[in-house]
C-alpha positions in Angstrom: -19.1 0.9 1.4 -21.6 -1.3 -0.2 -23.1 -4.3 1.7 -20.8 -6.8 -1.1 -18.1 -5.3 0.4 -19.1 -5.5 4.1 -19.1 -8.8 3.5 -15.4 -9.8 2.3 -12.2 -8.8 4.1 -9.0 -8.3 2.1 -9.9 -9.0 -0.8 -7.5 -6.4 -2.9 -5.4 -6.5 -5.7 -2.0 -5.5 -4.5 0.6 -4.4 -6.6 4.5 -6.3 -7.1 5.8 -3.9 -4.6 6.4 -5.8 -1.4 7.8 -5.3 2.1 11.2 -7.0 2.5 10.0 -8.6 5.8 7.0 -9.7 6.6 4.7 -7.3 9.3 3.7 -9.3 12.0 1.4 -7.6 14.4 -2.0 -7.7 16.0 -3.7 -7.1 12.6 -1.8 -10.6 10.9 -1.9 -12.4 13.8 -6.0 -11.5 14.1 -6.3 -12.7 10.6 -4.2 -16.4 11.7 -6.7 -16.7 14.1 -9.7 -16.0 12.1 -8.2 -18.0 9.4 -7.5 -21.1 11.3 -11.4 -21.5 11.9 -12.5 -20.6 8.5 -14.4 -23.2 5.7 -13.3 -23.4 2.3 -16.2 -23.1 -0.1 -16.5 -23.9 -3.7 -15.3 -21.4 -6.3 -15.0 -21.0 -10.0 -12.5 -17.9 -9.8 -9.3 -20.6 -10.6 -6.2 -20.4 -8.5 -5.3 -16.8 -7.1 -1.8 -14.8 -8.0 -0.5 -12.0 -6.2 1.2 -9.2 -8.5 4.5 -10.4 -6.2 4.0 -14.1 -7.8 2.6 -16.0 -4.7 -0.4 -18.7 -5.2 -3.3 -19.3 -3.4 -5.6 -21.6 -3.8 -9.0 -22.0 -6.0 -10.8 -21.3 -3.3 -12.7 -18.7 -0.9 -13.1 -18.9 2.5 -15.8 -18.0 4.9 -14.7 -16.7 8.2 -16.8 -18.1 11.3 -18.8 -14.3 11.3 -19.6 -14.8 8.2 -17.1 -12.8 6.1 -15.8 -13.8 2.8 -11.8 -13.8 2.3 -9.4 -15.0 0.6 -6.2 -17.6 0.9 -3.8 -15.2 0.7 -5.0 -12.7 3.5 -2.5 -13.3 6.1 0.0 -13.0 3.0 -1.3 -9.7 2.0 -1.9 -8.3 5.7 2.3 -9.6 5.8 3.8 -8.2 2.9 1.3 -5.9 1.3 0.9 -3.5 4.3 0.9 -0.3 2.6 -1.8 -1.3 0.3 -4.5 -2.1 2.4 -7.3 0.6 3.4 -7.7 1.7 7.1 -11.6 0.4 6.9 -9.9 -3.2 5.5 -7.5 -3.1 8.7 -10.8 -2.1 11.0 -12.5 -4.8 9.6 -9.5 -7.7 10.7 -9.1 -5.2 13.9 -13.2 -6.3 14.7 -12.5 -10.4 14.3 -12.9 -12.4 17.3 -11.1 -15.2 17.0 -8.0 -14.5 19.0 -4.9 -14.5 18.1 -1.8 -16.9 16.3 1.4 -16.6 15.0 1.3 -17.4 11.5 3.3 -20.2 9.7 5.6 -19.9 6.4 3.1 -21.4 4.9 0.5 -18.8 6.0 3.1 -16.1 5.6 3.7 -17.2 1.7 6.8 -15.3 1.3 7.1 -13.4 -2.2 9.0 -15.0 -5.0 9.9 -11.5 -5.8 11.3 -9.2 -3.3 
């Protein structure tokens, strides 16, 4: 792993496939926590789409340790499980933040299921 990618967490491309309920463990709820205390920052990457058709926002985020992410992390740790690499779950495994339940909102259920 280079040191670009030490620095982000979650940010993958998934593909359409998605779970039919959302996975709500340790590892999402890590992220809600981490989340809930991060800063947006400026970016010229335009408004994020998931493969499933879910938007995020225009912009990254910077987590309080100083990793990078993106809006639709807790979305992608939710539905997109089976996609993500056991050094990206180490990585949210390492945050700490605590721990939250996440909201709809956070959760960003797929418009395609």
């Amino acid at each position: 792993m280079n040191s670009s990618e030490d620095d982000h967490i979650l940010y993958i491309h998934p593909s359409a496939n998605t779970s039919p309920y959302p996975v709500i463990d340790q590892y999402t709820r890590k992220m809600v926590g981490a989340f809930s205390k991060a800063r947006p920052m400026t970016s010229n990457r335009g408004f994020r789409r998931c493969a499933c058709g879910v938007s995020g926002s225009n912009s990254d985020f910077q987590l309080q340790n100083g990793k990078w992410t993106s809006s639709l992390c807790i979305h992608y740790l939710a539905y997109h499980r089976n996609k993500i690499s056991s050094e990206e779950l180490q990585k949210v495994e390492w945050l700490p933040f605590g721990e939250a339940g996440p909201t709809l909102k956070e959760l960003n259920k797929p418009t395609r299921i």
